[in-house]
C-alpha positions as CSV (number, residue, x, y, z in Angstrom):
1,X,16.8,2.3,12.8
2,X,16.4,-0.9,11.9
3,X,13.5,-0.7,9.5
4,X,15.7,1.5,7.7
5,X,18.4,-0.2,7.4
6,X,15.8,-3.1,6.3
7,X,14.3,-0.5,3.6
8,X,18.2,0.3,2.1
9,X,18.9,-3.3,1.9
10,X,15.6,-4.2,0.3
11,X,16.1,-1.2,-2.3
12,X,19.6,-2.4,-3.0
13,X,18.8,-6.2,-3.6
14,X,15.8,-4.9,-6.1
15,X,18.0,-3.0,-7.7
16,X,20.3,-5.8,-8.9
17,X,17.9,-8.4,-8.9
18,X,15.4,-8.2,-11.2
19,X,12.1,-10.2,-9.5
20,X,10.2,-11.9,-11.8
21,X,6.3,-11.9,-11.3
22,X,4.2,-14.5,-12.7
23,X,1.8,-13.8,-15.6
24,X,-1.1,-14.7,-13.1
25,X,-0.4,-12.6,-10.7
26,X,0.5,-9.1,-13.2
27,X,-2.9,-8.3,-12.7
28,X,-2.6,-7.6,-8.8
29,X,0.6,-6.3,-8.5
30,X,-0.5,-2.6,-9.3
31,X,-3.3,-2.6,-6.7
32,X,-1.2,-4.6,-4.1
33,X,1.4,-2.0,-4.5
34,X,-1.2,1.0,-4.0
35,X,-3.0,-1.0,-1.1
36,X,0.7,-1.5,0.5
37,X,1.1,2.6,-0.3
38,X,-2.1,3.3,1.4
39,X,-0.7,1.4,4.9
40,X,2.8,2.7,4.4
41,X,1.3,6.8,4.4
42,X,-1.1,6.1,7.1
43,X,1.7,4.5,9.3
44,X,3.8,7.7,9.0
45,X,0.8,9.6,10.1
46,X,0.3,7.6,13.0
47,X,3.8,8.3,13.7
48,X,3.9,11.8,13.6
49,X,0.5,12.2,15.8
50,X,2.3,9.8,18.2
51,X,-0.5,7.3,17.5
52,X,1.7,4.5,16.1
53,X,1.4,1.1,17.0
54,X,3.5,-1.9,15.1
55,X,0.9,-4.5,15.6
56,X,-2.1,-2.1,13.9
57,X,0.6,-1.2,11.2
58,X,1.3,-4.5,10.2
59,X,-2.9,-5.5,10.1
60,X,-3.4,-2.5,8.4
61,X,-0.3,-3.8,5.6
62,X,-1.5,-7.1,5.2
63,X,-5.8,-6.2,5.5
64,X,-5.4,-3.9,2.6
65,X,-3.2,-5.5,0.4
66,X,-5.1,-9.0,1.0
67,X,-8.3,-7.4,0.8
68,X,-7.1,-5.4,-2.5
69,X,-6.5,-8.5,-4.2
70,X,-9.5,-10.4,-3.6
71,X,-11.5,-7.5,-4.7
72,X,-9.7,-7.9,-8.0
73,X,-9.9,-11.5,-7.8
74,X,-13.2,-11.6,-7.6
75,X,-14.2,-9.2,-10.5
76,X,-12.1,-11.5,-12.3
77,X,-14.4,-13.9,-11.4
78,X,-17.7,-11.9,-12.3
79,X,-16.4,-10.1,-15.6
80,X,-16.0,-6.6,-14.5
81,X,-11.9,-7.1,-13.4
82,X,-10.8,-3.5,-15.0
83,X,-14.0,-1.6,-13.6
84,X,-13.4,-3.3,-9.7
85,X,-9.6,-2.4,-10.3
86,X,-10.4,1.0,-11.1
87,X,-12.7,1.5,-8.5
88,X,-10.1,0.3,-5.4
89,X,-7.4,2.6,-7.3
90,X,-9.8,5.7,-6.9
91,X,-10.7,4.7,-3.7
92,X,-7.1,4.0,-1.9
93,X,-5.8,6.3,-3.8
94,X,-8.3,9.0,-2.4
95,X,-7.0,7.7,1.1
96,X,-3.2,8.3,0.3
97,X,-4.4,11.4,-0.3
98,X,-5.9,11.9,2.8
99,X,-3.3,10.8,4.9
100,X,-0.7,12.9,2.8
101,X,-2.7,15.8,3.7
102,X,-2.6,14.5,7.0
103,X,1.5,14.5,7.1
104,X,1.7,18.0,5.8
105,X,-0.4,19.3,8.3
106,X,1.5,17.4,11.2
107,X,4.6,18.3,9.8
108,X,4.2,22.0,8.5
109,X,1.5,22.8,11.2
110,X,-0.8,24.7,7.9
């Protein structure tokens, strides 16, 4: 209850604040947010198989998203930013995928 209560409040106060991100860091926030996404729809599987645990969740959260990043860091680094970007999108994005499947078998049992 109280992550959700966390989640409303955190909705809320990014609704009427408007963050600013800094031109640096533009270039990550996409893949952070997919890496985060990729956590977030694995933790609610977890949950529904009754497999959940708060301490993997919140590894899993901050692996991927730090992980993510450096990935797209280091292309930076090399010259091939856009293709390394692409490449973690496809790939965490097939995982969502995955783990959306996952929760429509756990919940609607097909």
């Amino acid at each position: 209850m109280l992550a959700i209560i966390g989640l409303v409040i955190g909705i809320i106060v990014g609704l009427f604040i408007t963050p600013n991100v800094p031109v640096g860091l533009q270039p990550y926030l996409p893949i952070m947010i997919v890496a985060a996404l990729d956590a977030l729809f694995g933790g609610v599987l977890a949950w529904l198989k009754g497999t959940f645990s708060d301490r993997v969740f919140v590894v899993s959260f901050v692996s991927n998203v730090a992980v993510a990043a450096l990935l797209v860091w280091v292309g930076d680094l090399i010259g091939v930013g856009s293709q390394l970007s692409t490449a973690v999108i496809v790939v965490l994005g097939i995982r969502i995928f995955t783990n959306v499947a996952g929760i429509r078998r756990e919940v609607l049992h097909a």
